[in-house]
C-alpha positions as CSV (number, residue, x, y, z in Angstrom):
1,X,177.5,-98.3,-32.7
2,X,174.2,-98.6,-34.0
3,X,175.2,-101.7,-36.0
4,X,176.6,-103.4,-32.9
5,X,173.5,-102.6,-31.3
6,X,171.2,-104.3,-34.0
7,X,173.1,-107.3,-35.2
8,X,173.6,-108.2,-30.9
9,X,170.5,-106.8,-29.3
10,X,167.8,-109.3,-28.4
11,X,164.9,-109.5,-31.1
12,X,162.3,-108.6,-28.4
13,X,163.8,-105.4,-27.7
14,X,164.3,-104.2,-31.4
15,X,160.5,-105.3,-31.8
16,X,160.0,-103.3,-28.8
17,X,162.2,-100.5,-30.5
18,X,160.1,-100.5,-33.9
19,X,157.2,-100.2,-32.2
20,X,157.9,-97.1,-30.3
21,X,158.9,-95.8,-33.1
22,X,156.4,-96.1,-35.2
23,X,153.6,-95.2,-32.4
24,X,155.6,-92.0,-32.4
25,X,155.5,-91.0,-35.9
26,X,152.0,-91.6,-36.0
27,X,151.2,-89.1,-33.6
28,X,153.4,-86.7,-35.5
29,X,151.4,-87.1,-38.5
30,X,148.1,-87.2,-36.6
31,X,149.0,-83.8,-35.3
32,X,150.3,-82.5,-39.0
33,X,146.5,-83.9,-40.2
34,X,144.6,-81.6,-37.4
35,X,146.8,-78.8,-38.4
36,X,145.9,-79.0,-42.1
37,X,150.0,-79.2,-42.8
38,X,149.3,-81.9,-45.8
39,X,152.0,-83.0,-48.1
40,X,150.6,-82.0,-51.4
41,X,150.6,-83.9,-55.5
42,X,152.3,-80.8,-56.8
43,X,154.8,-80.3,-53.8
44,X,155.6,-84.2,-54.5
45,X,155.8,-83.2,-58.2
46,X,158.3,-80.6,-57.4
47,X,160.4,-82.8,-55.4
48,X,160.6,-85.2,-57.7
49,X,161.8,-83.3,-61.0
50,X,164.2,-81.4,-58.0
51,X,165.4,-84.9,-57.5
52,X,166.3,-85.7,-60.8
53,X,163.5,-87.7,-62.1
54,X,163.2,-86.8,-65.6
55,X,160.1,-87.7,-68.2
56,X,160.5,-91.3,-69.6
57,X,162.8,-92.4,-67.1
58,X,162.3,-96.2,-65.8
59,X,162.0,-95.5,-61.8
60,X,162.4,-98.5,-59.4
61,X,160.5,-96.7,-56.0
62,X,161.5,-97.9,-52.7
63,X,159.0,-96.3,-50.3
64,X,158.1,-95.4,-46.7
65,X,154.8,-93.6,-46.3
66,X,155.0,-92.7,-43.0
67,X,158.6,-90.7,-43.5
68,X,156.6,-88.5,-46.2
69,X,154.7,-87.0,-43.9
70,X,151.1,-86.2,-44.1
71,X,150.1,-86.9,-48.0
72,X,146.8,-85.6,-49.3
73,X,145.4,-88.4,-50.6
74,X,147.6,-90.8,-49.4
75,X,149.3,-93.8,-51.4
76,X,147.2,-92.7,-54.5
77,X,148.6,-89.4,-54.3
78,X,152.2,-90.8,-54.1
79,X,152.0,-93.2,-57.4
80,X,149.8,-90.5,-59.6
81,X,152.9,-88.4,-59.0
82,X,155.5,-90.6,-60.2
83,X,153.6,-91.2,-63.2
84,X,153.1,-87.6,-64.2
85,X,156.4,-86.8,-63.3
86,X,157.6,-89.4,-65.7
87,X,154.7,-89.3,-68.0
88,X,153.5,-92.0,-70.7
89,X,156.8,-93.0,-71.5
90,X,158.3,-93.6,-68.1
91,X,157.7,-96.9,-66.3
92,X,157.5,-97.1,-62.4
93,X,158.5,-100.3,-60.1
94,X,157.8,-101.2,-56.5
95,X,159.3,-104.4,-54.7
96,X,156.0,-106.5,-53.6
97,X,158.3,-109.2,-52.1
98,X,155.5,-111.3,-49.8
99,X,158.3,-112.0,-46.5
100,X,157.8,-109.9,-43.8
101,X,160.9,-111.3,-42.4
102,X,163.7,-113.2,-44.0
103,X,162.8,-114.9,-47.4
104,X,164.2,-118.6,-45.8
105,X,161.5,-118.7,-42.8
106,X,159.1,-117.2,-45.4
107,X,159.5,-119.6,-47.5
108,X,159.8,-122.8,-44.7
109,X,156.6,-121.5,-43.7
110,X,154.9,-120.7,-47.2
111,X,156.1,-122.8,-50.1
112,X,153.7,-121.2,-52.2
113,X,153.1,-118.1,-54.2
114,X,149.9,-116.8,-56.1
115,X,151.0,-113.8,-58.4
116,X,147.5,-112.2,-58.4
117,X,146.6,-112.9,-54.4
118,X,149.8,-112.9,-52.4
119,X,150.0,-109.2,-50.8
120,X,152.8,-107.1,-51.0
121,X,154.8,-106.5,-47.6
122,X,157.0,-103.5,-48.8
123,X,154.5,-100.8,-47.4
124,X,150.9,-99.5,-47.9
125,X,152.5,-97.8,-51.4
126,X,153.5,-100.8,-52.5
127,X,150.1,-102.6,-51.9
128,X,148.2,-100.0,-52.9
129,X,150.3,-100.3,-56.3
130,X,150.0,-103.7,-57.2
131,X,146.3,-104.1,-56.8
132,X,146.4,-100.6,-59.1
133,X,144.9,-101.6,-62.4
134,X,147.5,-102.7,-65.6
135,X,150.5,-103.6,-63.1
136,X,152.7,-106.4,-64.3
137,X,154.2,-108.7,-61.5
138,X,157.1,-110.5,-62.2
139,X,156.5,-113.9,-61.2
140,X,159.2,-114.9,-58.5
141,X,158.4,-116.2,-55.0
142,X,160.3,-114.3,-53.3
143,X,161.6,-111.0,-55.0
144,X,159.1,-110.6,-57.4
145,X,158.4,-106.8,-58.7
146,X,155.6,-104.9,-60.1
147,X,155.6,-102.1,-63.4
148,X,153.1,-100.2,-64.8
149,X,154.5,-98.2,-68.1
150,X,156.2,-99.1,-71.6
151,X,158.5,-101.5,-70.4
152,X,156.2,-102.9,-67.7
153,X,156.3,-106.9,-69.5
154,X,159.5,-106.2,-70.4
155,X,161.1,-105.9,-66.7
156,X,158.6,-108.3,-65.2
157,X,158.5,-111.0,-67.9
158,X,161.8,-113.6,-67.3
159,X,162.0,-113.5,-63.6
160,X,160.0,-116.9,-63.5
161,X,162.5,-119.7,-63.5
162,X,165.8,-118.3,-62.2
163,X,167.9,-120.2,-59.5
164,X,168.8,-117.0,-58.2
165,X,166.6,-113.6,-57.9
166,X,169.1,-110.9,-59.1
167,X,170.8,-112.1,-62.3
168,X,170.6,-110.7,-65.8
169,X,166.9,-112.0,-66.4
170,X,165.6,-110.2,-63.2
171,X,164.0,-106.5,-63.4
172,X,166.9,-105.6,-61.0
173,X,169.6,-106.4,-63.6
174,X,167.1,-105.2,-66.2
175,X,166.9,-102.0,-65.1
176,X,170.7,-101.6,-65.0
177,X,170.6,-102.3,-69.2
178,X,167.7,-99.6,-69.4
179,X,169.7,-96.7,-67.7
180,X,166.9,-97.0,-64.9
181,X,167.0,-94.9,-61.4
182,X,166.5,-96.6,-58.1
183,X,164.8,-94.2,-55.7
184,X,164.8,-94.4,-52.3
185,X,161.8,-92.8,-50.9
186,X,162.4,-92.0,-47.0
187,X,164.8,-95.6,-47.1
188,X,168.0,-96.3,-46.1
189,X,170.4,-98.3,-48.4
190,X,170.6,-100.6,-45.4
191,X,167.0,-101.3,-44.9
192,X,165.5,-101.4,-48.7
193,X,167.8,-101.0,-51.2
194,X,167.9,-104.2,-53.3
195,X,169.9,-103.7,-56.1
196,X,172.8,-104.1,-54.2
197,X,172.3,-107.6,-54.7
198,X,173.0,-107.5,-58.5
199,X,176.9,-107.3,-57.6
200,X,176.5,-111.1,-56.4
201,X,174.9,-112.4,-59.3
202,X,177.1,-110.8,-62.0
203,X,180.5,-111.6,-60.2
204,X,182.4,-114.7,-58.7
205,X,181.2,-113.7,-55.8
206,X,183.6,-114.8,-53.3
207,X,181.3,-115.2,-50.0
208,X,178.5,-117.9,-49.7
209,X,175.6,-115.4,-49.7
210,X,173.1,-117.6,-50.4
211,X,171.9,-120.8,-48.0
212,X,172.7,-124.2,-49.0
213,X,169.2,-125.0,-49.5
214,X,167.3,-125.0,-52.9
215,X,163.4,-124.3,-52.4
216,X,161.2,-126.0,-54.4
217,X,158.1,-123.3,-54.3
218,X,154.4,-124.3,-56.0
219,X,153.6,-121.4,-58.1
220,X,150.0,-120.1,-58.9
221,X,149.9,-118.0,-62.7
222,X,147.4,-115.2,-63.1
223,X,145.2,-118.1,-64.5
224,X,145.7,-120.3,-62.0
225,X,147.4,-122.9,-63.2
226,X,149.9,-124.5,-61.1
227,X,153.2,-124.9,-61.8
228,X,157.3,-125.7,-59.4
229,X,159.8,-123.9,-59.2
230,X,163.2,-123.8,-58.1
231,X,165.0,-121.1,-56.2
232,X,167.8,-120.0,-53.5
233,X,167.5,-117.6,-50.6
234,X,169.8,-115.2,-49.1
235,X,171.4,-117.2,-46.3
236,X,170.6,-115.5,-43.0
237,X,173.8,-115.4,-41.4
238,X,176.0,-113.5,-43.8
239,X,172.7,-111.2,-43.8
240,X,173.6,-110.6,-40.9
241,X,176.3,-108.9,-41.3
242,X,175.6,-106.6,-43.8
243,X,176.7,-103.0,-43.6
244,X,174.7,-101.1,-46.5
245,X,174.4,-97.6,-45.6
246,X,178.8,-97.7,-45.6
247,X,178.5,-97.7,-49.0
248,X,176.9,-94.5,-49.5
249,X,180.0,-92.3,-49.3
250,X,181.8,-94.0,-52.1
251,X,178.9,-94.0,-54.4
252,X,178.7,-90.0,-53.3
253,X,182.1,-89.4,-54.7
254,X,181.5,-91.6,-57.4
255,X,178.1,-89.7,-58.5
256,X,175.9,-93.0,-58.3
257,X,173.9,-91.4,-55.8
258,X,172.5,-87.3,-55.0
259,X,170.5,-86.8,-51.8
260,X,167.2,-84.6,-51.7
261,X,163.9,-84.3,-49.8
262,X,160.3,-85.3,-51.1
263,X,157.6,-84.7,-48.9
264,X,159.6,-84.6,-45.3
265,X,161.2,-87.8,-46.4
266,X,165.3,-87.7,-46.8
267,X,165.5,-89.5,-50.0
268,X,167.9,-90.6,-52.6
269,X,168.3,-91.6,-56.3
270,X,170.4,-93.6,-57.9
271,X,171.8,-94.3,-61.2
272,X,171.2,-98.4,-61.0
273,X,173.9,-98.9,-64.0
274,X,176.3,-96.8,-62.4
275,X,176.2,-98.2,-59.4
276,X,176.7,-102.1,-60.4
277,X,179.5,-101.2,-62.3
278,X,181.2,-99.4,-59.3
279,X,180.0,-102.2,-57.6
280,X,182.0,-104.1,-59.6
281,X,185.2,-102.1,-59.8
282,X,185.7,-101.6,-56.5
283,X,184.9,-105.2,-55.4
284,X,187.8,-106.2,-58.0
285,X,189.7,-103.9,-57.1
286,X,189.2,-103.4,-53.4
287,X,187.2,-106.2,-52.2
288,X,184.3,-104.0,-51.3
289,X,180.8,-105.3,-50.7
290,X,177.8,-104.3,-48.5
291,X,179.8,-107.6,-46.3
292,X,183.3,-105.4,-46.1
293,X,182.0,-102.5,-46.8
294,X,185.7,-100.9,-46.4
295,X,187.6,-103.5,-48.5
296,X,188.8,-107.2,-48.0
């Protein structure tokens, strides 16, 4: 039902929707701030290591402050305890994709992108972490990503270039060949969780995902110096009909995924390898993708 109701509701009323919802949970945390009921580093800490984040572990973060709940400190808070959770060896990632809608009107409307000025539109966390000192951004116009740690250039340093944002020179894919973990911090797989695009670029994938239409996008380095490139989008319509969150219960069974809580956020973390390669099997096999979600 609630699928029906987003793909055919008018936009207005889901704006409308959004809005109300948000307005709410801001009074909720406005009332946990007068009551001193604050969301802790070390209870974050906790939660994190409960989750299964480990020391050295490479940890893709997909983020939504306002599902925490009321964090002492705020953003800084958040991102000093992912890094002592996976200390100096560990590596941390946020998406800082600059669309605040789909990456085709983005795009039609901004051919451009300046890796050290265009914001981040992922979430105050996400901001917050990419104007954090010694990030790497991976320079992409559209699904670019930003590391601090180890393997910060590594993740970040052949994105630039690629017709298509989640093949085997993106982080996405990258973190798949490091054993990474994808967390999803108070998300949904059907609202944030990218790397369920990495099926389309490593398979002959049989639907036509991505729009017709190749983007020729002026790029701005951390120098300055002006450069073109190339790049598809995700066509809108068969966006449209995605169906992410149906996914979850075979990658439950199949131990990709483990649920927990950090903060008052319902959370998950993934094993990114494990889950492209039951991407994989069970699109082969099955037909299953976030499109048919229940097999072709």
């Amino acid at each position: 039902m609630k699928q029906l109701i987003l793909k055919y509701a008018p936009e207005f009323l889901l704006n409308w929707a959004k809005r109300l919802k948000k307005n709410q949970r801001r009074k909720q945390l406005q009332k946990q701030q007068e009551t001193k009921f604050l969301i802790t580093k070390e209870r974050l800490k906790e939660d994190l290591k409960k989750i299964g984040i480990h020391t050295g572990d490479s940890v893709l973060v997909h983020s939504s402050m306002s599902k925490i709940g009321f964090v002492e400190g705020g953003a800084k808070t958040i991102v000093e305890a992912l890094f002592e959770t996976v200390g100096e060896t560990g590596t941390i990632l946020f998406p800082t994709f600059p669309a605040k809608g789909r990456n085709k009107t983005h795009l039609e409307e901004h051919p451009f992108f300046d890796i050290k000025n265009t914001p981040s539109q992922m979430g105050s966390i996400t901001e917050y972490f990419r104007t954090s000192g010694n990030v790497f951004r991976s320079f992409h116009p559209t699904d670019c990503v930003c590391a601090k740690g180890p393997l910060a250039d590594y993740y970040t340093n052949s994105h630039f270039g690629q017709l298509t944002p989640y093949n085997e020179h993106s982080p996405f894919r990258k973190l798949c060949a490091e054993k990474g973990k994808i967390l999803m911090l108070g998300t949904t797989l059907n609202g944030a969780c990218t790397n369920l695009h990495t099926l389309e670029d490593a398979v002959d994938f049989k639907f036509p995902v991505y729009d017709k239409k190749i983007f020729e996008v002026k790029m701005i380095d951390a120098a300055g110096k002006e450069s073109t490139m190339k790049t598809k989008v995700h066509n809108p319509e068969y966006s449209a009909k995605r169906n992410c969150d149906a996914l979850k219960p075979m990658f439950e069974r199949e131990q990709v995924l483990v649920n927990g809580m950090i903060g008052e956020a319902k959370s998950m973390l993934i094993d990114a390898d494990a889950m492209l390669q039951s991407m994989i099997k069970n699109y082969n096999e099955k037909g299953v993708t976030m499109y048919t979600p229940f097999g072709s």
